[in-house]
C-alpha positions as CSV (number, residue, x, y, z in Angstrom):
1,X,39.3,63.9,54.2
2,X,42.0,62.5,55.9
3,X,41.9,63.2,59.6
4,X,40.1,66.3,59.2
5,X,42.7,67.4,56.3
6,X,41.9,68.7,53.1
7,X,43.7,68.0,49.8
8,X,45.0,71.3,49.6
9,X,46.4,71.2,53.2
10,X,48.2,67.8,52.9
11,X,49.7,69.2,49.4
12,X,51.2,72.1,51.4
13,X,52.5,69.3,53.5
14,X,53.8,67.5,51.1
15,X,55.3,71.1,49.4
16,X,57.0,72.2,52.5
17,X,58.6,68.9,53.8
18,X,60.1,68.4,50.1
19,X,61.6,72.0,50.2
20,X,63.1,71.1,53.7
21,X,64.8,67.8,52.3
22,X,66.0,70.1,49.1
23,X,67.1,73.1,51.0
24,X,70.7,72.2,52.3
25,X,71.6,70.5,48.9
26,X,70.5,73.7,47.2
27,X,72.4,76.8,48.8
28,X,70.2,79.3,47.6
29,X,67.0,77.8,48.5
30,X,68.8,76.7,52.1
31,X,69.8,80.5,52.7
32,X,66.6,81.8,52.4
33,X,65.2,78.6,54.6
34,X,67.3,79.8,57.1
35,X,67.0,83.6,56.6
36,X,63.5,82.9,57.8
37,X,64.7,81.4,61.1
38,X,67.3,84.1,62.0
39,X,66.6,86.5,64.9
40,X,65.8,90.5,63.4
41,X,68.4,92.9,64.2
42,X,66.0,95.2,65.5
43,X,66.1,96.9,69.0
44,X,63.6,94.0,70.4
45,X,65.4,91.2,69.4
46,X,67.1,89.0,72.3
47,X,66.2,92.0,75.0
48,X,68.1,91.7,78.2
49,X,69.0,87.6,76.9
50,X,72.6,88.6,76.6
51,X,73.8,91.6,78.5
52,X,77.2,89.8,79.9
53,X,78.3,89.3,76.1
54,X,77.8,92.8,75.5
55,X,79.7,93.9,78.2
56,X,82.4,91.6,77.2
57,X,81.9,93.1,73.4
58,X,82.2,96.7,74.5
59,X,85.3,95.8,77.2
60,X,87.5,94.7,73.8
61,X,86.4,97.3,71.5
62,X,88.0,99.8,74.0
């Protein structure tokens, strides 16, 4: 219809930029907004990114 967009599509649109503009004045809604952004804390997660911060973590635990 428009631009090659169906009704349905532009409604999720519409849909996930209102939740967006919601989300920080709502905590609960903003928390699970941002849940969905945070890194996993499995054993992939930021591989090799940070290896001089966890030398500097294990140095002060010890």
């Amino acid at each position: 219809m428009f631009g090659g967009a169906s009704l349905n599509e532009l409604g999720l649109v519409a849909f996930l930029v209102a939740l967006i503009m919601i989300a920080p004045k709502v905590s609960r809604i903003g928390e699970v907004v941002g849940g969905l952004f945070e890194r996993s804390g499995g054993p992939d997660a930021g591989a090799g990114s940070d290896e001089a911060g966890d030398e500097a973590s294990h140095d002060q635990e010890g």
